[in-house]
C-alpha positions in Angstrom: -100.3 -37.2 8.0 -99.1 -37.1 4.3 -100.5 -39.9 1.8 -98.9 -41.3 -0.9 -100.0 -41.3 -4.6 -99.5 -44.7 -4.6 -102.5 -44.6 -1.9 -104.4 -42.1 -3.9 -104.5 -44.1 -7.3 -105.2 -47.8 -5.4 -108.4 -45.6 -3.9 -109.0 -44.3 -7.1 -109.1 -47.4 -8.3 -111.6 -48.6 -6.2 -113.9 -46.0 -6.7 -113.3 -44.4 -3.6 -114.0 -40.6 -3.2 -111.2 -39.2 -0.9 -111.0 -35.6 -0.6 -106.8 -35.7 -0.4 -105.2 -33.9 2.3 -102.9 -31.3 0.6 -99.6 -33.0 0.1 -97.7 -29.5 0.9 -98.8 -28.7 3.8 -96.9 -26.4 5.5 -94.5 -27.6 8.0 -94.3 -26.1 11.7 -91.6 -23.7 11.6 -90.8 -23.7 15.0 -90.9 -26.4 18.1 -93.7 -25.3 20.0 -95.0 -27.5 23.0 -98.0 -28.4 20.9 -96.6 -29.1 18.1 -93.7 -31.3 20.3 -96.3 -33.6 21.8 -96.5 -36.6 19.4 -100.5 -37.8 18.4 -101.5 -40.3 20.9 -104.7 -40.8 18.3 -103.0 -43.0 15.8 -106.0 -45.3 14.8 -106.6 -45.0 11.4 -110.1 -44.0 10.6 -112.1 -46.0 8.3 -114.8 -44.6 6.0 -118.2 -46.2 5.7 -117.5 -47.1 2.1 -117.3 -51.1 1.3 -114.5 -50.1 -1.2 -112.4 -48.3 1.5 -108.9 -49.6 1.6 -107.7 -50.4 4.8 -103.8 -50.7 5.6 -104.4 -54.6 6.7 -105.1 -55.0 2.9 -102.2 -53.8 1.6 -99.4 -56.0 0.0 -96.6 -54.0 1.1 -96.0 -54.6 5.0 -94.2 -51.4 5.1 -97.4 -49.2 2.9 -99.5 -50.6 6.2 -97.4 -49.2 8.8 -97.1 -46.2 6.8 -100.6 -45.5 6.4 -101.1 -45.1 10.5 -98.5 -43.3 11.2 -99.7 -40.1 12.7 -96.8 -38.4 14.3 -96.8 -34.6 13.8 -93.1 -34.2 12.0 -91.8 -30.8 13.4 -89.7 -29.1 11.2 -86.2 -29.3 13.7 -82.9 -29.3 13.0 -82.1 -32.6 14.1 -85.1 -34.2 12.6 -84.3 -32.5 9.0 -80.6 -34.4 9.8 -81.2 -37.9 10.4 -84.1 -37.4 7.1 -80.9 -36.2 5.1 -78.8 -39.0 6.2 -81.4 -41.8 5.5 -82.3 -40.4 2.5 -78.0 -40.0 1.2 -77.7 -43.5 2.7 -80.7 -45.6 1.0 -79.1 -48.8 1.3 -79.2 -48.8 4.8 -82.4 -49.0 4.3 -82.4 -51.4 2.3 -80.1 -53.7 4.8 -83.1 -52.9 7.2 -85.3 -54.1 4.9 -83.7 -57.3 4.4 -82.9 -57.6 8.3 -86.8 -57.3 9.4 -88.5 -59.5 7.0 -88.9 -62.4 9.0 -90.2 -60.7 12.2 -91.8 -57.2 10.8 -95.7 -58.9 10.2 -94.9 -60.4 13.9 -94.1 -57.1 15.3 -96.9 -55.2 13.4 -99.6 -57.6 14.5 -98.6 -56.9 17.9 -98.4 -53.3 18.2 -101.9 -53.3 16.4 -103.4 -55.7 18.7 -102.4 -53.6 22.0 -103.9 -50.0 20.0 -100.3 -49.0 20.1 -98.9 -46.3 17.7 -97.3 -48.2 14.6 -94.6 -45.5 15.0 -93.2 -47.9 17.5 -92.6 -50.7 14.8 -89.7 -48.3 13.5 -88.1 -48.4 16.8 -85.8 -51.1 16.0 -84.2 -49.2 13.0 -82.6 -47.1 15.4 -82.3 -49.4 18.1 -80.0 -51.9 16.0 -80.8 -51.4 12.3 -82.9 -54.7 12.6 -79.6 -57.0 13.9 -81.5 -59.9 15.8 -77.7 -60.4 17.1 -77.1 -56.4 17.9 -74.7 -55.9 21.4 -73.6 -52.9 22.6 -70.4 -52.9 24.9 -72.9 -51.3 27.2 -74.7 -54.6 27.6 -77.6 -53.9 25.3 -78.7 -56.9 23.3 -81.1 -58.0 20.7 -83.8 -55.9 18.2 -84.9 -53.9 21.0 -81.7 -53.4 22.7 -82.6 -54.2 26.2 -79.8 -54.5 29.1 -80.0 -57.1 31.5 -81.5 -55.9 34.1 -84.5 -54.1 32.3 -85.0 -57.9 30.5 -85.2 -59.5 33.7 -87.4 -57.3 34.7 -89.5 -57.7 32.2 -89.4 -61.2 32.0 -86.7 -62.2 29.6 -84.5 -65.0 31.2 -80.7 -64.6 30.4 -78.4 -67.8 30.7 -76.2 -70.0 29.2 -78.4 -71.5 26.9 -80.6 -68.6 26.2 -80.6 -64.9 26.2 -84.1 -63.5 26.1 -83.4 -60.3 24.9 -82.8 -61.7 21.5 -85.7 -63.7 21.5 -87.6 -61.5 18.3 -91.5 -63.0 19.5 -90.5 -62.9 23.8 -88.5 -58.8 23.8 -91.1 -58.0 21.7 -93.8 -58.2 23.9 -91.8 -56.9 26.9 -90.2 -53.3 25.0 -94.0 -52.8 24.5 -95.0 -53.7 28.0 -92.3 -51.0 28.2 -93.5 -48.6 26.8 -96.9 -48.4 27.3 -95.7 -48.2 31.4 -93.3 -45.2 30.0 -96.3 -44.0 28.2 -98.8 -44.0 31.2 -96.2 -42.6 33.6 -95.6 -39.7 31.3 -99.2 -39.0 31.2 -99.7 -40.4 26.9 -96.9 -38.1 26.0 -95.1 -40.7 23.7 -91.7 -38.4 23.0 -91.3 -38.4 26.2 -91.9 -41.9 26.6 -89.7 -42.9 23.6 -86.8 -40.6 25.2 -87.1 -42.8 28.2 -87.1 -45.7 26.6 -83.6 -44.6 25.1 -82.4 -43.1 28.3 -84.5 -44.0 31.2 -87.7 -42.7 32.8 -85.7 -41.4 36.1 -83.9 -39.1 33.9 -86.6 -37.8 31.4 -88.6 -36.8 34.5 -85.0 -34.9 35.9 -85.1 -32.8 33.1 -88.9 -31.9 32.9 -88.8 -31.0 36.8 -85.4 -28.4 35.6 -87.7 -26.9 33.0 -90.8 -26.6 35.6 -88.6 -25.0 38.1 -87.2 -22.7 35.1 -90.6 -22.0 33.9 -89.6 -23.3 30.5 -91.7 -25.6 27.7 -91.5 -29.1 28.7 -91.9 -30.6 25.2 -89.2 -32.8 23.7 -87.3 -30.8 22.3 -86.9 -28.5 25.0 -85.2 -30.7 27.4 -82.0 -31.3 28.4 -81.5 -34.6 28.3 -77.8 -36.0 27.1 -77.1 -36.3 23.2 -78.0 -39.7 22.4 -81.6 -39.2 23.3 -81.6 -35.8 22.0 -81.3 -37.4 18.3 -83.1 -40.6 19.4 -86.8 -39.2 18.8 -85.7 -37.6 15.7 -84.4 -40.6 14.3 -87.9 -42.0 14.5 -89.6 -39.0 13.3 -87.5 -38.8 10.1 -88.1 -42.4 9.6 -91.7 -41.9 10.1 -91.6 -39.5 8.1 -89.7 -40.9 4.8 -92.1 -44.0 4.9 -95.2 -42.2 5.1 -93.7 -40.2 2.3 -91.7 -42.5 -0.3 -92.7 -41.1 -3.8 -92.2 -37.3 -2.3 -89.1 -38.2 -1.4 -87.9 -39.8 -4.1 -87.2 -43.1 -2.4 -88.0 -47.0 -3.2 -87.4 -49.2 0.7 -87.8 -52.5 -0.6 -91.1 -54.6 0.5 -91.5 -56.9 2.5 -94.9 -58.8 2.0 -98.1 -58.2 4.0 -98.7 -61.7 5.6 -96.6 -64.2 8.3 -93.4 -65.3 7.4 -92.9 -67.2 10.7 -94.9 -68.9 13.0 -93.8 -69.4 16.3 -94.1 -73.1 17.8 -93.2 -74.7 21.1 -92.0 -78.8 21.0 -92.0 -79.5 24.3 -88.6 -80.8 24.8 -85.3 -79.8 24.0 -84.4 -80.2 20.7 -80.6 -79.7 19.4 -81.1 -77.0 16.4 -79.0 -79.4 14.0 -82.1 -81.8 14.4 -84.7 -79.0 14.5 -83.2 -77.7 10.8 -83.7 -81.3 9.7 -87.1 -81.8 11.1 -87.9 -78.3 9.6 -86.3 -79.0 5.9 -84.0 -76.0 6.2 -80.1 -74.8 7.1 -79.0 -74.7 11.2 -77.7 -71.4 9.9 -81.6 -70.5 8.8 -82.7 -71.9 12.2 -80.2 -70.2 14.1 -80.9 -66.6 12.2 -84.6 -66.7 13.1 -83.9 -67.8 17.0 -81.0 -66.0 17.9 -81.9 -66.0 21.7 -80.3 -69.4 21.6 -76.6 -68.9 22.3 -75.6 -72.9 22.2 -76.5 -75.6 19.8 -79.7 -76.7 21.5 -82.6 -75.3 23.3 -82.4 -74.0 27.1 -82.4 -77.4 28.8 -85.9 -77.1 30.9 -87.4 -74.5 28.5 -87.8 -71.8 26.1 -87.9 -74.6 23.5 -90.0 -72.6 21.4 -88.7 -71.8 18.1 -90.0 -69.4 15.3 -89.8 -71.3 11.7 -90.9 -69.9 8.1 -94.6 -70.7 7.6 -94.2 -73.5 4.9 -92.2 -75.6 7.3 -94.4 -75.5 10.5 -96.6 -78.7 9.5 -93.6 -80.8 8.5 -91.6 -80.0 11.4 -94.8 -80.6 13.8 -95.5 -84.3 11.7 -91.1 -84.8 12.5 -91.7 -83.9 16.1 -94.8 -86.3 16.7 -92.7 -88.8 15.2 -89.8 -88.7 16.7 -90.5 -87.7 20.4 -87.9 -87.4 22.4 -85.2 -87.7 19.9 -84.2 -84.6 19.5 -80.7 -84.8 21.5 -77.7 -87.0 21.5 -76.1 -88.7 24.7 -72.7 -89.5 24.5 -71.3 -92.1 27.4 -68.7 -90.8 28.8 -65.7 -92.4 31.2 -64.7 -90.8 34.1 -60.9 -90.4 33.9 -58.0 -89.4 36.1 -58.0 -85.6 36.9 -61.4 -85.4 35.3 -63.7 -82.8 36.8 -67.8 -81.8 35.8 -66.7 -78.2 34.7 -63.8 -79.7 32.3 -66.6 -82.3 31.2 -68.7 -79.7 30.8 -66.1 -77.5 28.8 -65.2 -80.4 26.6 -68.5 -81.0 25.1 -69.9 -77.5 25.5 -72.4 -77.5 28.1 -72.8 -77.4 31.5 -72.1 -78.9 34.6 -76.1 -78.3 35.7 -77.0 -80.2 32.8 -74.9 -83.0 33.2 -75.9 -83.4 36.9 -79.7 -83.9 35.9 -78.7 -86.2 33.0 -77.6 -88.6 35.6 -79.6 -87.4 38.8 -76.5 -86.3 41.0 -77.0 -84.5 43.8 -73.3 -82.5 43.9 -70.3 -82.0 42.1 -68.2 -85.1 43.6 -67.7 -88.0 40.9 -65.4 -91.2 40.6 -63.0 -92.3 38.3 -64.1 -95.1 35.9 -67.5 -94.0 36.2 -70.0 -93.6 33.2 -72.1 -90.1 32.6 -74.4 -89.2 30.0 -74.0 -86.4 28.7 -76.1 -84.8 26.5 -74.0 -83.1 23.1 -74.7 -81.9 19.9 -75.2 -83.9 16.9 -72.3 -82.1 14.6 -69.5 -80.4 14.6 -69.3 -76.7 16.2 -68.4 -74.7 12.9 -72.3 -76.0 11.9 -73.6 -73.7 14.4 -72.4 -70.7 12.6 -74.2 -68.2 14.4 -74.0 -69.7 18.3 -72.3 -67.5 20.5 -69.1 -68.7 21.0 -68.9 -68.8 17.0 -70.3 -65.3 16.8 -67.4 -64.3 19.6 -64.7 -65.7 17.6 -65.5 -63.8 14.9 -65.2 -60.9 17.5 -62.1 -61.6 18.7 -60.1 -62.2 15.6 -60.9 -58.6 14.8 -59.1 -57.3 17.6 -56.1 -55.8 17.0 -52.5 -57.2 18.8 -49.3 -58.7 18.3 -50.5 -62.2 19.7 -53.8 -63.4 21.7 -53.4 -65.7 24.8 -56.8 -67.3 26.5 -57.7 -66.5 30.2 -59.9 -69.3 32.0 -61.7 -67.6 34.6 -61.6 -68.4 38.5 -63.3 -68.2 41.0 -63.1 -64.7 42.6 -61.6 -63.3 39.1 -63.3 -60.1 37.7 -63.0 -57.6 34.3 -61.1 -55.3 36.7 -58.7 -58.0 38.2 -58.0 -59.5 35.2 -57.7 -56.6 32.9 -54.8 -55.5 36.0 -53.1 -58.9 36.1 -52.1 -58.6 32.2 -51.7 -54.4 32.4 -54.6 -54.0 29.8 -57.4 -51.4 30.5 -60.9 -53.4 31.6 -62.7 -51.7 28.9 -60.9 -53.7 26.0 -61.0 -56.7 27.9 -64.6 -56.2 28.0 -64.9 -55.3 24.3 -62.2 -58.3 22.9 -64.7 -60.3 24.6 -68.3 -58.7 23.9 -69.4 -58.3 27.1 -70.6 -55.3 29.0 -67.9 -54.0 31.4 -70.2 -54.6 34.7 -71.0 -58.1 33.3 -70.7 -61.1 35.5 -68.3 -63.3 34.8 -68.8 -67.0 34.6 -66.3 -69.6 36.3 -64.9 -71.6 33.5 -65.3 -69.0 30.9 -62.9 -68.6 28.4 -61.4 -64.6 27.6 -59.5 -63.6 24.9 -56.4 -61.2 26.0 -54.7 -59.3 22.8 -51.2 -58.5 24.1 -48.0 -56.7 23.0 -44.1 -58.5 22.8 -43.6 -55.9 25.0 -45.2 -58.2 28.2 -41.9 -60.0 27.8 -43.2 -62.7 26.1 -41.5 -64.0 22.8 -44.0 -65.6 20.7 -43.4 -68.1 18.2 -44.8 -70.0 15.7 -44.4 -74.0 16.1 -45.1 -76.8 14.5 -45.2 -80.0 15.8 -45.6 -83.4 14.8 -48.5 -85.7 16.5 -46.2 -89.0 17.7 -48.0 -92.2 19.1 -49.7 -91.6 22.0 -50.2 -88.0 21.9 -53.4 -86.1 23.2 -54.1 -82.3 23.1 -54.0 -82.0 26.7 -50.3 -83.6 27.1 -49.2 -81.3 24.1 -50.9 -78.2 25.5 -49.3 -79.2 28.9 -46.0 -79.6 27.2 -46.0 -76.2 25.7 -47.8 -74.1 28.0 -50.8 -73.3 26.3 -54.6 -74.2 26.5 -56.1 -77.3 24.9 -59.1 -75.2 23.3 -56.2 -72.5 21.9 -55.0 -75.7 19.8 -58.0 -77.1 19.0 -58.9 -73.5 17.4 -55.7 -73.0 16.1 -55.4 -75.8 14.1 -59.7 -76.0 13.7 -60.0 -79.7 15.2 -63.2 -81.0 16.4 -62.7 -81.8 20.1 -63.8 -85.4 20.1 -61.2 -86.2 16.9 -58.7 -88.2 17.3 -54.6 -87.4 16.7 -53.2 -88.9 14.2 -49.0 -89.6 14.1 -47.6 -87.7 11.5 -50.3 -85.1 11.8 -48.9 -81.0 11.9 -50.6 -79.0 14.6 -49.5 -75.4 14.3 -49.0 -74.0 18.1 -48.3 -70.6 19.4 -45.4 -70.5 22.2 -44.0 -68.4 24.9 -40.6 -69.9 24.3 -39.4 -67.6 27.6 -41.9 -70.1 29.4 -40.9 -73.2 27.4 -37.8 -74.2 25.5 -38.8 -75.4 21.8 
């Protein structure tokens, strides 16, 4: 491993004598399975010296990742790429630098506390640059980019209140369980391990059975494994290798500071994140950025509550909580009307029809009009929740290019694939206009956007109409054909405001459905 002169002049400084490993030393000059096979001892060794400077005591979180990082760096082709790029591109970097300091010290502490290489904190760089909020059309979600199924099975829940695999302290600990069950069934090679991680363990054990068979090396970089994961260990190892090496390579990553910024606490109850921010002293966007597992504006219903907050605010919020128990949601009374139904209920005030049903103990979906329900809703507007999912979505969809977007309420029995056919678009854009993987269950209820082209036979056009005594948004969506949540976006109304006569609402009409 290189050290810094950075390193060199703190040991200095202290008195230390260090004999200094030879900051040009030569480079392998070709992938050998020796030099492939990354150090599994990655402990840093500490001298006997009182005055020896250990990487806990640094102030830069990234100088103590750096100095136990003890990855041979082979001198490849694809490794000498991705250090070109990062090095060309240094305010990526720097975005990544910004991105992890909240939940770097978190993620540090527990790689160190397993005996786990500190390589492994770099993973999320090229998993999703350090996006808490990363998704990949192929399903992957969160800092460590786990699919569903591989969450599940490591223990990361996934509904509509909370998606696990964004949970920064929760993934965490499952990609390393992860790994260290890649690293043991790959007998402690950890670039094989890492491949599998990006790829899968079936078919990084494919690919070393070919080579057996072919009585070729079965390091890294001799396997055929499919292009992604051929650049994925690289990417680490020229990251590796650029922070264990910032003054050779000319480079400043800005720090981040060697001590918690968030501590992770659990209330007990479900707390809407409106009233959390103000028990806390901060933003619902602050709250939101630093829990991003929660896709709604509250807490999963019957748990995780727990919340990661910045340091300075745990004791208040834990005084507000003690004080206010059971506080921490609204119930609104509700009146059962004609037509009414638990999913529209549900729709309207952007929950669930689970949660309503154990708000007031009912033991099916049947209920009767002029009936009262609780239901439990959030304290503010939607557009406070800046970063829940269905905010996060929009933001999605309006970047979608077409001539005009209509909404698709899915049914029971409805898929990608049936949907996608229905409205002669390819399932694969549905599935991307929408953020969701294309083998993603759909949810009954669930509102798609659909981008589509004049050339459907629909004329679109834009109308405005004047609110007259009397009117709701369901009787003028009914009137014009469109959905009641396509006007209430259009026009950015709050769903429990009232019309007022006189008012403009801007609507979007097939007029070959409806005559204007």
């Amino acid at each position: 491993m290189r050290v810094k002169h950075s390193w060199i002049l703190a040991l200095l400084l202290t008195g230390c004598q260090l004999t200094q490993q030879s900051e040009n030393k030569e480079l392998p000059s070709q992938n050998t399975e020796n030099l492939s096979e990354l150090n599994s001892s990655h402990t840093t060794k500490n001298t006997s010296s009182e005055f020896s400077v250990s990487p806990q005591s640094q102030e830069d979180l990234w100088q103590r990742i750096a100095m136990q990082l003890n990855f041979a760096i082979p001198d490849d082709k694809m490794v000498n790429y991705y250090r070109t790029w990062y090095l060309k591109h240094p305010g990526h970097l720097k975005t990544v630098s910004e991105r992890a300091q909240p939940f770097l010290f978190l993620i540090t502490q527990k790689i160190e506390q397993r005996d786990l290489p500190l390589e492994l904190a770099l993973l999320p760089i090229v998993e999703s640059s350090f996006d808490a909020f990363a998704y990949s059309h192929g399903s992957a979600a969160g800092l460590w980019q786990f699919v569903p199924d591989t969450g599940k099975y490591y223990g990361l829940k996934q509904n509509y209140w909370y998606d696990g695999r964004r949970d920064v302290a929760a993934s965490t600990d499952a990609a390393l369980d992860y790994l260290t069950a890649l690293n043991a069934r790959f007998d402690g090679n950890w670039s094989h391990a890492i491949a599998a991680y990006n790829s899968g363990g079936g078919r990084v054990s494919s690919a070393i059975r070919k080579n057996q068979r072919l009585g070729k090396p079965i390091d890294f970089f001799s396997l055929d494994l499919p292009e992604e994961t051929s650049g994925y260990v690289p990417k680490l190892l020229a990251l590796a290798d650029i922070m264990a090496n910032q003054d050779k390579y000319d480079i400043d990553i800005p720090p981040i500071a060697n001590k918690p910024a968030v501590e992770l606490f659990d209330p007990q109850e479900q707390l809407d994140l409106a009233i959390a921010a103000r028990y806390a002293g901060i933003s619902v966007k602050q709250v939101q950025s630093l829990n991003p597992a929660y896709n709604q504006w509250a807490t999963a219903p019957t748990g995780p509550h727990q919340l990661l907050l910045p340091v300075d605010t745990i004791e208040k919020f834990k005084r507000n909580i003690a004080e206010n128990r059971g506080k921490g949601m609204r119930l609104v009374r509700y009146k059962v009307k004609s037509g009414d139904s638990l999913s529209e209920i549900a729709n309207q005030y952007n929950t669930t029809t689970n949660v309503i049903k154990n708000a007031n103990a009912l033991t099916n979906d049947s209920i009767r009009i002029g009936q009262f329900l609780m239901v439990p809703t959030s304290t503010k507007d939607d557009n406070v929740y800046t970063l829940s999912a269905s905010n996060r979505l929009a933001r999605t969809q309006e970047k979608s290019r077409g001539q005009y977007k209509v909404t698709h309420t899915v049914r029971s029995g409805d898929s990608l694939w049936s949907i996608a056919k229905a409205n002669k678009i390819s399932y694969q854009s549905l599935a991307k206009w929408n953020s969701i993987g294309p083998k993603d269950t759909l949810r009954v209820g669930q509102n798609l956007v659909i981008w589509k082209n004049t050339s459907d036979g629909a004329v679109i056009r834009t109308v405005f109409y004047s609110v007259k005594n009397g009117d709701t948004i369901s009787a003028i969506a009914n009137k014009f054909r469109v959905k009641s949540n396509d006007i209430v976006k259009w026009n950015q109304l709050s769903k429990q405001k009232y019309l007022q006569p006189g008012q403009k609402l801007k609507l979007y009409v097939d007029v070959t459905k409806v005559s204007v």
